[in-house]
C-alpha positions in Angstrom: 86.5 111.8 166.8 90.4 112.2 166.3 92.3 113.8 168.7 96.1 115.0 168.5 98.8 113.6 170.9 102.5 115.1 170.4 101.8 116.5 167.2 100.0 112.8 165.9 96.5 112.1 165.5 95.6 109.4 168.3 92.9 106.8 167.2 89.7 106.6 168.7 89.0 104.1 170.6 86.8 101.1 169.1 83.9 102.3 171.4 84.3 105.6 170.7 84.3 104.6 166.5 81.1 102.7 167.7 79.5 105.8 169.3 80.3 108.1 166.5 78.7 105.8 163.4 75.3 105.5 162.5 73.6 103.2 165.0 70.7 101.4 162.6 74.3 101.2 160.9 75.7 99.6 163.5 73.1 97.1 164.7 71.5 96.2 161.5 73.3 92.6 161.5 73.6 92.4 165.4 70.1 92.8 165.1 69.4 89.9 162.3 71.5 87.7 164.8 69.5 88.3 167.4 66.7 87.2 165.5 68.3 83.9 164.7 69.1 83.4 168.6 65.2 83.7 169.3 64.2 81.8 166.5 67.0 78.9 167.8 66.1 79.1 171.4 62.2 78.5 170.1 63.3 75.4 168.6 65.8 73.9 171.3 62.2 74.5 173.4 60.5 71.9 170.8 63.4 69.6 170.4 63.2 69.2 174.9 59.6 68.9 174.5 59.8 66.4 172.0 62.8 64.2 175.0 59.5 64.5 177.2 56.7 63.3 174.8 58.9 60.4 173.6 59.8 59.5 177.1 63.4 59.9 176.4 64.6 61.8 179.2 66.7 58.9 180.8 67.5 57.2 177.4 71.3 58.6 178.1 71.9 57.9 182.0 74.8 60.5 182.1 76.1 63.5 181.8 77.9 65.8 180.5 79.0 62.7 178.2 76.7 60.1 176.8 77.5 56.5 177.6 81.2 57.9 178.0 81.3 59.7 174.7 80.7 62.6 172.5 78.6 61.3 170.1 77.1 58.0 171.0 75.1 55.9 168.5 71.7 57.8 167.9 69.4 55.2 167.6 66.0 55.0 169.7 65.4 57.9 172.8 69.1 58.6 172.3 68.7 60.4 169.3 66.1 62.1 170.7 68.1 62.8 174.2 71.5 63.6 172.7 69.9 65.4 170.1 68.5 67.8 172.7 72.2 68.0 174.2 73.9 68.9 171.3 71.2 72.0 170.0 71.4 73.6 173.8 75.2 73.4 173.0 74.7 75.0 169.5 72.1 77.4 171.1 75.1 78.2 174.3 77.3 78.9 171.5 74.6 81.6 169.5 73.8 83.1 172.9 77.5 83.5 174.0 78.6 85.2 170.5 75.8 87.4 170.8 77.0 88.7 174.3 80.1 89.0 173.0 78.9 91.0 169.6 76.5 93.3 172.6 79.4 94.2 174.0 81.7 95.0 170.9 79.2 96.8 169.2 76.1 98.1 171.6 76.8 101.3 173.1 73.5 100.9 175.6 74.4 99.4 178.7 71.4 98.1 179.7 71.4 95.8 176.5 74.8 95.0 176.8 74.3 93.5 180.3 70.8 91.6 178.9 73.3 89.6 176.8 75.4 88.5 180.0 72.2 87.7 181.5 71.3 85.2 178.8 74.6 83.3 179.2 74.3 83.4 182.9 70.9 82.0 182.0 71.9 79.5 179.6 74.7 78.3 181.6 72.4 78.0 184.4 70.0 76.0 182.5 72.7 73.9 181.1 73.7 72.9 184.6 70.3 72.2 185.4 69.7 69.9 182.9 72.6 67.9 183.8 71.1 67.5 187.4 68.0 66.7 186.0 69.7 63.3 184.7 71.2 62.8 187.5 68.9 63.0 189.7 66.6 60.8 187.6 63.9 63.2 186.5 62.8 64.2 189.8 60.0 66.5 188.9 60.7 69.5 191.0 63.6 70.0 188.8 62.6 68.6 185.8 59.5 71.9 186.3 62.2 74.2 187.2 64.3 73.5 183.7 61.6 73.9 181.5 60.7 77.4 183.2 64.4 78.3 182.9 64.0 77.7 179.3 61.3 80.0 179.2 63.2 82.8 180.7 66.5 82.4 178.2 63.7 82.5 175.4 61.9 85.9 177.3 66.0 87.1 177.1 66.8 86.7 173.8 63.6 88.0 172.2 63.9 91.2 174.2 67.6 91.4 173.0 66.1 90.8 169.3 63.0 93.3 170.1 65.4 96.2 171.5 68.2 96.0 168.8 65.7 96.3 166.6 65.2 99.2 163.7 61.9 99.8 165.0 62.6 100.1 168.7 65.5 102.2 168.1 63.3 104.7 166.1 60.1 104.7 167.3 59.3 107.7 170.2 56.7 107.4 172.6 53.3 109.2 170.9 50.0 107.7 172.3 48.7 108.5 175.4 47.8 104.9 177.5 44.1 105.5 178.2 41.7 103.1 180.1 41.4 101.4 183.2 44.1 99.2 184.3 46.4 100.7 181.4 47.4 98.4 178.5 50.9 98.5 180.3 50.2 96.8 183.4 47.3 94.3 181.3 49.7 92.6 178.7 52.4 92.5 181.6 49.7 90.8 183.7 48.8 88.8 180.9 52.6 87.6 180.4 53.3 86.7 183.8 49.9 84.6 183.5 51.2 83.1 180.7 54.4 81.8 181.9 52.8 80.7 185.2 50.3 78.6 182.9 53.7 77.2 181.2 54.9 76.3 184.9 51.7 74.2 185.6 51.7 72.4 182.0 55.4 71.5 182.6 54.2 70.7 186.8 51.5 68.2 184.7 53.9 66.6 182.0 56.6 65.9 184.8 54.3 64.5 186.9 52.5 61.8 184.7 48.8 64.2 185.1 48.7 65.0 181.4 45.7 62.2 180.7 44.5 62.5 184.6 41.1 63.9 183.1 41.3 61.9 179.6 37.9 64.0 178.6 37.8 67.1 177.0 36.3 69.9 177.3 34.3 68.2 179.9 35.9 66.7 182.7 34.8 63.2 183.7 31.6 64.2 182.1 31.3 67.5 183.9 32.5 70.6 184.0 33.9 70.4 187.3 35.7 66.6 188.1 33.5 64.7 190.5 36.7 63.6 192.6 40.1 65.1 192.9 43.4 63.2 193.7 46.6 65.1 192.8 47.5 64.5 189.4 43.6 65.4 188.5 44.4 68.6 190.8 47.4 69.9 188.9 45.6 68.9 185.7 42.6 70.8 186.2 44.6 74.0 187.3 46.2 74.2 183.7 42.7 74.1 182.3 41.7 76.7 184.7 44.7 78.4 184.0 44.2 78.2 180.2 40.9 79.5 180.6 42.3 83.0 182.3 44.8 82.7 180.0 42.5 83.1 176.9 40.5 86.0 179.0 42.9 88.0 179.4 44.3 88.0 175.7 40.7 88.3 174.1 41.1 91.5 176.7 44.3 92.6 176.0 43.0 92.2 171.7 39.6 94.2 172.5 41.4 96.7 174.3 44.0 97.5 171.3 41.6 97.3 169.0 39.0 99.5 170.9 41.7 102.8 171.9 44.8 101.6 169.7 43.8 100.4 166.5 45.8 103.4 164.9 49.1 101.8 166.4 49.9 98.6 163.7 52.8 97.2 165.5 50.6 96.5 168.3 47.4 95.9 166.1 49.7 93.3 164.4 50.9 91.9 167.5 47.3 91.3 169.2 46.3 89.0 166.0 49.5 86.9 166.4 48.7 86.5 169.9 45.1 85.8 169.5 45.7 83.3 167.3 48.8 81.4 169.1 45.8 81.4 171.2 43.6 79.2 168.9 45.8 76.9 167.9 47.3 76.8 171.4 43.6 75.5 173.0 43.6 73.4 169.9 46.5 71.5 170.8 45.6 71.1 174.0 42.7 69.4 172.8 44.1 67.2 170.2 46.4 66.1 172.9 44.0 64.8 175.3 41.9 63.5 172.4 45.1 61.8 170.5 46.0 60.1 174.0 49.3 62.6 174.4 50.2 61.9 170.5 53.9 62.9 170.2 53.2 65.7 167.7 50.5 67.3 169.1 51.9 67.7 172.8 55.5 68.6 171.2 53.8 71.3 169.3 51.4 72.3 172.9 54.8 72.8 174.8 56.2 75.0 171.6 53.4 76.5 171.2 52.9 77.9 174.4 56.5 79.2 174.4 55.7 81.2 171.1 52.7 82.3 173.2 54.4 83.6 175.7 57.4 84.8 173.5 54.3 87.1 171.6 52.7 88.5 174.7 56.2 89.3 176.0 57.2 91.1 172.9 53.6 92.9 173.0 54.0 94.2 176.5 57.7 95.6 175.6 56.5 97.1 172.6 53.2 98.5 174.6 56.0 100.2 177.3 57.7 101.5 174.3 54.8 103.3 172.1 52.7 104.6 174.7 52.9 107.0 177.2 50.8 107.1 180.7 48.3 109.3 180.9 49.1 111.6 183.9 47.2 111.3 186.9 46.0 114.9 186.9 44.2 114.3 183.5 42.7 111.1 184.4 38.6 111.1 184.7 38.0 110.0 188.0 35.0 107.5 188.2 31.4 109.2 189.4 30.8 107.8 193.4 27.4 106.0 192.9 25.7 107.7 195.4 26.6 111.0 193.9 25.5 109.8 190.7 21.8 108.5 192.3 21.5 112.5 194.2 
C-alpha cells in the first residue's frame, strides 16, 4: 500500500510491507528458525541432565564466571558444568533473535508476545541456575530449574508449531466427538506429563533415584513393604509413569478410533506412543544399570521430548477440531430409564 503525501508517494511502513506480502512468504525462514530453537532447547535439556548424572553440578563453585573466568580449563565435571553454561548462553542468544525476528516479521500479536515470553523465561531460568550454585544445589530450587526448563521448551515449540505452514493453513473441519473431548484429554495428558517431569527431577535432586533399586517390582513387591521419604517420592514417579502411559495409550486409541482420517494427529499419537516405550525403557535401564550416565541422561531427555510431543499434539488437536455443540450432543440413557 503506497499512499501520496504532497504530491510524493510516502513509503509504507515496514509492518505495513509485512502485512501486505504473502505470509507462508513471510514466515517460511522464521519458521525454520524456530525449529532450530526447539531442537536447541531439547538439547541444552540433555546437556543439564547430563551436569546431574555426572554429579557435576558444583564442579564450578561460582557464578556467572567460572573460577573467575570465561572459559576455565574444561577438564573433569567442569567441562561438563561450563559446558552447560555456555549452550543456555548459545540457546539465550537463539531465543532472543527469535523475539526479535517475531516482532520484525509476525504480524499476530499473540505470537509476537510468545516470543517475549520465552526470553522472559529464559532469562528467568538463567537466573535460576545461577542461585542454584550458589545456594549449593538445594533441591527445592534445583526442582524448580529443571521445570523452568520444561516451560522455555513448551514455548519455543509452540512458537515453532504456530509459525508453522501447516498451522497457518489448516481450518478447523472435524467435529471433537466422545466423552471427555480429545481437547481437554491430551491437555490433561500434558499437564500429567510435566507434573511426572517435576517428580523425576523432585527424585534426581534428592538422591531417591536408586531408593527402590528393583524393577518393575519394588523390594520384591508391587507395593514397597516400608516407606521413608526418598522411597515415597520414588514410588510416586512410578506411579506417576504408570498414569502417564494410561492416559497416552488413551489419548492413541481415541485418535485412532474417531480420528484416524486426521494424519497430523494420527502421526503425532505414534510419536508419542512410542517416546512412551522407550521412555519406560529408560527408566528401567536406569534402575537396572545402577543410574548409568547414558541411560538416565537420555530418561531426563527423553521425557522432555515426551512432553514436547503431547504438547504439540494437544495444540494441534485445538487447531483441527472443532467441539461438538452442546445441543447436538447424545446425552447418556439414565439407567433406571433404560431398566423401565
Amino acid at each position: 500500500m503506497i499512499t501520496i503525501t504532497n504530491g510524493r508517494a510516502a513509503s509504507p511502513s515496514s509492518r505495513e510491507r509485512v502485512l501486505d506480502q504473502d505470509p507462508m512468504e513471510v514466515n517460511i525462514w522464521l519458521h525454520r528458525f524456530a525449529v532450530i530453537v526447539a531442537a536447541s532447547t531439547l538439547l541444552l535439556i540433555f546437556v543439564g541432565g547430563l551436569v546431574t548424572s555426572t554429579e557435576s553440578g558444583l564442579a564450578v563453585p561460582d557464578w556467572p564466571l567460572s573460577y573467575g573466568q570465561f572459559f576455565p580449563r574444561m577438564v573433569g565435571g567442569i567441562l561438563y558444568e561450563h559446558g552447560h553454561r555456555m549452550v543456555a548462553a548459545l540457546v539465550g542468544l537463539l531465543i532472543m533473535i527469535e523475539a526479535a525476528w517475531l516482532f520484525r516479521r509476525e504480524p499476530r500479536k499473540w505470537v509476537r508476545w510468545l516470543g517475549a515470553l520465552a526470553v522472559f523465561a529464559v532469562i528467568c531460568q538463567g537466573i535460576l541456575g545461577g542461585i542454584t550454585v550458589l545456594l549449593l544445589l538445594p533441591p527445592v530450587v534445583s526442582v524448580g530449574h529443571a521445570g523452568l526448563a520444561e516451560i522455555v521448551l513448551c514455548l519455543t515449540v509452540t512458537i515453532a508449531l504456530v509459525t508453522s505452514r501447516g498451522w497457518q493453513e489448516s481450518d478447523k473441519r472435524t467435529m471433537d466427538t466422545g466423552s471427555p473431548s480429545l481437547r481437554m484429554l491430551t491437555t490433561v495428558t500434558t499437564a500429567v506429563v510435566y507434573c511426572q517431569i517435576l517428580l523425576g527431577a523432585l527424585m534426581r535432586h534428592t538422591g531417591s533415584g536408586l531408593a527402590i533399586p528393583d524393577f518393575p517390582l519394588s523390594f520384591g513387591h508391587v507395593i514397597p513393604p516400608h516407606f521413608t521419604r526418598q522411597i515415597l517420592v520414588h514410588y510416586s514417579h512410578r506411579v506417576g509413569a504408570v498414569i502417564v502411559a494410561f492416559l497416552i495409550l488413551w489419548v492413541t486409541a481415541r485418535i485412532l478410533r474417531n480420528h484416524a482420517e486426521e494424519k497430523a494427529l494420527r502421526l503425532t499419537a505414534f510419536v508419542l506412543l512410542s517416546a512412551l516405550i522407550v521412555q519406560l525403557f529408560l527408566g528401567a535401564e536406569t534402575i537396572w544399570s545402577g543410574k548409568g550416565v547414558i541411560s538416565t541422561t537420555l530418561h531426563v531427555a527423553g521425557g522432555a521430548f515426551t512432553l514436547a510431543t503431547s504438547l504439540f499434539l494437544a495444540l494441534t488437536v485445538r487447531r483441527i477440531l472443532v467441539l461438538q455443540p452442546a445441543s447436538q450432543r447424545v446425552p447418556v440413557p439414565d439407567a433406571g430409564a433404560v431398566m423401565e
